[in-house]
N, C-alpha and C positions, 0 to 999 in steps of 0.2 A: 102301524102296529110296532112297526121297528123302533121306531125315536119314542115311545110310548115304554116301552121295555128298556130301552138307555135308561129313559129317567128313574124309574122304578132302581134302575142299579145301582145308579149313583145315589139314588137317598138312600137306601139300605147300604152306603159306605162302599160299594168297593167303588175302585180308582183308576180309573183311566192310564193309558200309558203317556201321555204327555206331560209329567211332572218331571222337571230338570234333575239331572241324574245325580246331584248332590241335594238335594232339599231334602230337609228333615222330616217333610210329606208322605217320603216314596215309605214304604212297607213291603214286605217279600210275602203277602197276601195272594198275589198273583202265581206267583212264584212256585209254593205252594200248589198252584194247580196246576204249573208245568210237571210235577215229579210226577204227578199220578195220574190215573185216571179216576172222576173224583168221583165217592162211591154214589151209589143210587139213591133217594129220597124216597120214602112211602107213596107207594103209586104211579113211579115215575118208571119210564123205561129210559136206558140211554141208546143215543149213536154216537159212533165216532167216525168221522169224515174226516180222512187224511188224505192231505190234499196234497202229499209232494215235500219237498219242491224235488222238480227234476235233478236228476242224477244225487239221490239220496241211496241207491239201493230198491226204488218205488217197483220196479219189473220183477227184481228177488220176492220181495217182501209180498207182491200180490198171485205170483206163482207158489209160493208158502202157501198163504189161505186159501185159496182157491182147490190145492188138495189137501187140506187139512179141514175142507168144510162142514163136513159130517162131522169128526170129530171135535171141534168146534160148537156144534149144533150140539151137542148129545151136555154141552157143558153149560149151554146157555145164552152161546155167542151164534149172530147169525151172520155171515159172510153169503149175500143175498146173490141167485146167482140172474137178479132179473140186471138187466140196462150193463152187462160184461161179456156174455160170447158175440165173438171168439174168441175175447183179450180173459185176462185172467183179471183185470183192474176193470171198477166202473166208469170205463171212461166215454159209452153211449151217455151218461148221466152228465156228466160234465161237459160235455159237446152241447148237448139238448140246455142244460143253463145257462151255456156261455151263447146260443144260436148258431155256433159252429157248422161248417159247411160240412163236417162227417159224421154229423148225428144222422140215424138212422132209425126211423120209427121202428123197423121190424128187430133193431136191438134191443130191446125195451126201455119204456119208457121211464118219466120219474113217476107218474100214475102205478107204474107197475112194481116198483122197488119197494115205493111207498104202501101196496095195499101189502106187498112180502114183508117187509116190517110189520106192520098191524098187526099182520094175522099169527104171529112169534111172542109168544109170551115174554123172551127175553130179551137181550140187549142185541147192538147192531151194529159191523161195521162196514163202511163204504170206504175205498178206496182209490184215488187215481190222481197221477200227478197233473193230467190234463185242467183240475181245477185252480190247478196254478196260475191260466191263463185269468181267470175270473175273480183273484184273490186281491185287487183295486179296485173293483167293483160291487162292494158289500152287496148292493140291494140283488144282485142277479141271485144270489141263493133263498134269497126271501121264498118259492116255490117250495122250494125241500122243508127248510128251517119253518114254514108257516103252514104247511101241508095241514088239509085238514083231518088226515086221519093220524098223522104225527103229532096232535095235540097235547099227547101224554108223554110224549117224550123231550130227554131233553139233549141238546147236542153239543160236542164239543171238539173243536177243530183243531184237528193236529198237524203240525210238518217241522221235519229237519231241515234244520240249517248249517251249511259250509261257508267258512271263508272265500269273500267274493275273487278274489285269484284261483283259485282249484274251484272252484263253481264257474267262472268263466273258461278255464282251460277246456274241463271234462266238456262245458256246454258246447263248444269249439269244435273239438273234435265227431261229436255225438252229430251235429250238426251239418257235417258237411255230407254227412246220409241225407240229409234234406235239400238239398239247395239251397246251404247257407255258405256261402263259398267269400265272403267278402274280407277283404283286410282288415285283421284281428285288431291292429291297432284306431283303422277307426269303428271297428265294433266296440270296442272299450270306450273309445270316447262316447259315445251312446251312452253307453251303458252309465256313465260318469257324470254326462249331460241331464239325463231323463231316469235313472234310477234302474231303469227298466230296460230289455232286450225286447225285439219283436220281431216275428218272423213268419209270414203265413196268418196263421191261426194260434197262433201261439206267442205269450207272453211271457218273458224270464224275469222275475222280481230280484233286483239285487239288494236293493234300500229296504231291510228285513224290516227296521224300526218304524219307515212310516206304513209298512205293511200291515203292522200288527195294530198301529193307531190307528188304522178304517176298518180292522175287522172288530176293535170294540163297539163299535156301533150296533152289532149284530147281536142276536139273542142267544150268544153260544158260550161258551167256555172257550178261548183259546190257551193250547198248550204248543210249546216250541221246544226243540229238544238239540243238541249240539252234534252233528253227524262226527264231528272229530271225537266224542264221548261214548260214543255206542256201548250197548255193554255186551262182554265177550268180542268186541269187535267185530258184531252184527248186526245188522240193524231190522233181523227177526227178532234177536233176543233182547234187543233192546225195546221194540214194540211189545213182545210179551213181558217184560218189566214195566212198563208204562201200563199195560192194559189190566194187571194183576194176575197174569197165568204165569205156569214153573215154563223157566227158560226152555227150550231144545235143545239139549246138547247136538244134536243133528245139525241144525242150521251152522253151528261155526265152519260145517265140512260142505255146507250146499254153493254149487258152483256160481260163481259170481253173474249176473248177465248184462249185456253192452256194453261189456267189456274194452278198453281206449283200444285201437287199433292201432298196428306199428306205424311208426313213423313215415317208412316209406309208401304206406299203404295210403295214410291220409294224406299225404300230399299228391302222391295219386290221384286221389278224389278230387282235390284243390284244382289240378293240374284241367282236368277234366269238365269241373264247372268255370275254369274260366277261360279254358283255351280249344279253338274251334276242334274236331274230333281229329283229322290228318294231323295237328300240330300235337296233341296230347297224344295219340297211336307214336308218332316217332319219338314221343320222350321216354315215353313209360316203355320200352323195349328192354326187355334182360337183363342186355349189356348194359344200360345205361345206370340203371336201378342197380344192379347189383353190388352191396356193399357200401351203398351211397353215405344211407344216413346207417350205418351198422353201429352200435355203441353207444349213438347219441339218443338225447330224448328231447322235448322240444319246451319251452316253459315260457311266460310272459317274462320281461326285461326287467330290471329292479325298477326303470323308471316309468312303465307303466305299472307295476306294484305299487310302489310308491307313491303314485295319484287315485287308484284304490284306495290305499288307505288312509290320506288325508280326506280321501271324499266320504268316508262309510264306517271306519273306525268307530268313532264318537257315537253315534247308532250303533253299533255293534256292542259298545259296552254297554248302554246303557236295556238293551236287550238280553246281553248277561245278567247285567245286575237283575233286571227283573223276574229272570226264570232259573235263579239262582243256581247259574256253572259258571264256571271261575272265566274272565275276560280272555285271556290266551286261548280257550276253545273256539275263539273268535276272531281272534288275532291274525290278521292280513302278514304276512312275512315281508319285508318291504326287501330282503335282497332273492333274488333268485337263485336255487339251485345250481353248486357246481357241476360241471362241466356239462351244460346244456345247451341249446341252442336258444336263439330267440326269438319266441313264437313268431312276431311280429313281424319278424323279417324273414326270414323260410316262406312265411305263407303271404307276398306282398307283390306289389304290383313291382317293384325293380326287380325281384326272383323272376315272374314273368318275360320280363323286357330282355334281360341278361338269356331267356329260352331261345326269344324269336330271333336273340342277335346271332345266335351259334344256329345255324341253318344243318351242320355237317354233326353225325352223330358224336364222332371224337373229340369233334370240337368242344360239344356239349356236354359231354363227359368230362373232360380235362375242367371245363369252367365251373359243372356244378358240385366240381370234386372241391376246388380251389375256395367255393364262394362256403361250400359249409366247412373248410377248417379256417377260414378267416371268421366264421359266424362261430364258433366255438372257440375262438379266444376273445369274443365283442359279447358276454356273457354282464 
């Protein structure tokens, strides 16, 4: 039914995203249905499945709806609360289409979200960044998108996107809550190698552009919006400009959440996923920590910036062009932030080695004091 609805798209003219980003081809047709959300047709209901990407603001933005859903409801909008307790995001739904090992039948199901749409005279959105993991996968949404009580509806897939250096960073730090404790520079090479981060059950898309080229395939509307763009510098108030509701002047004051943790804190964590529990108890001690990293903050190198963005750039603009915000919303910075450290080496197997060799806590003090102001003039 899927490649049956491609064709039907492409004779009715619209265009694919695969046409070279100067060809006298391209048209901002597309583009077009990144500003809005595009209005309803006669007998049609919509949904909007936003799907992420991680560290957009996704935890703000679904703790918004989730008390604002009545209100919401009374306007026409329904923010379903099947296949989300006790999260505020549908992310039982996205587990359950990805076969995720944390789906959880008694979350609810897509059976269940689905007959809650039907039975809503009006429009509908889902939520959760966890559909990030599934967003190289076209056909795994075919369940939701082909649902057969969903027949009247039509859907269209939203998510913001960051520059792959502050979307590797944030993902970095966010990450080492999980058990992802590995040397940032060869996580980057991954990420540079394969497009894609992985980790568990979980997928990070970096490669926005061939992202967006396997979800034409799909019977949806895709819209992409630029998280460096937000409006009001929210990305509540920028979903309700997308959606067609009046901004919140509220949301510019609602506390941010998952917020980066200090510096000494994640390397704490660092400390802890890679070194046995006696050797990570003697580092993280008071004395040791205190004042460590005071000042600094921590960033990728220019020259892993720099291999960023020869690898991602060229997709990136031509992903601007198509959802028409200006290329710079996209724009990889290729030098890194003064007076930073660098990520790559704070958080690396020689920081390690340089732990195990200072056995004596002074020792280790005196060394990790010396190694981060030598790591702050190696910027």
């Amino acid at each position: 039914m899927i490649q049956s609805l491609v064709q039907q798209r492409v004779s009715q003219g619209q265009r694919l995203w695969r046409i070279p980003l100067h060809s006298p081809q391209r048209t901002r047709d597309h583009a077009r249905e990144c500003a809005s959300w595009l209005p309803p047709t006669s007998g049609e209901r919509r949904v909007l499945l936003h799907v992420g990407l991680h560290k957009t603001g996704t935890t703000a933005l679904q703790s918004f709806l989730a008390r604002a859903a009545e209100q919401f409801r009374n306007q026409g909008l329904l923010y379903p609360s099947s296949g989300r307790p006790p999260h505020a995001g549908h992310h039982n739904i996205a587990w359950q289409l990805g076969d995720d090992r944390r789906f959880r039948g008694s979350g609810g199901t897509l059976e269940d979200v689905a007959s809650e749409i039907a039975s809503f005279q009006g429009d509908a959105v889902l939520s959760s960044e966890d559909f990030e993991s599934i967003l190289s996968a076209p056909s795994r949404f075919a369940p939701l998108l082909e649902h057969r009580l969903l027949r009247h509806h039509t859907f269209t897939i939203l998510f913001w996107v960051r520059e792959q250096a502050s979307y590797f960073e944030s993902l970095f730090f966010e990450m080492l809550h999980h058990r992802l404790a590995d040397d940032p520079a060869q996580l980057c090479k991954s990420v540079i190698d394969r497009g894609e981060l992985r980790h568990e059950d979980w997928t990070f898309h970096f490669d926005y552009d061939r992202l967006v080229a396997g979800l034409m395939s799909l019977p949806a509307h895709v819209a992409v919006r630029a998280y460096s763009r937000l409006t009001d510098g929210s990305v509540i108030s920028d979903f309700l400009t997308f959606a067609g509701f009046a901004s919140d002047p509220q949301s510019k004051n609602l506390t941010r959440k998952n917020v980066r943790p200090t510096l000494a804190k994640s390397f704490s964590l660092f400390c802890r996923q890679r070194l046995s529990e006696p050797q990570a108890a003697r580092i993280l001690k008071p004395e040791i920590m205190a004042g460590l990293f005071e000042g600094y903050a921590a960033h990728l190198s220019t020259r892993l910036r720099t291999a960023l963005k020869d690898r991602f750039q060229e997709g990136n603009q031509r992903l601007a062009y198509d959802c028409g915000f200006a290329p710079e919303r996209l724009t990889i910075p290729a030098v890194a932030p003064e007076g930073g450290l660098p990520l790559e080496e704070v958080y690396s197997t020689e920081t390690l080695r340089l732990i195990r060799n200072n056995e004596k806590a002074a020792d280790l003090k005196a060394a990790l004091t010396i190694a981060v102001k030598a790591l702050s003039q190696n910027t």
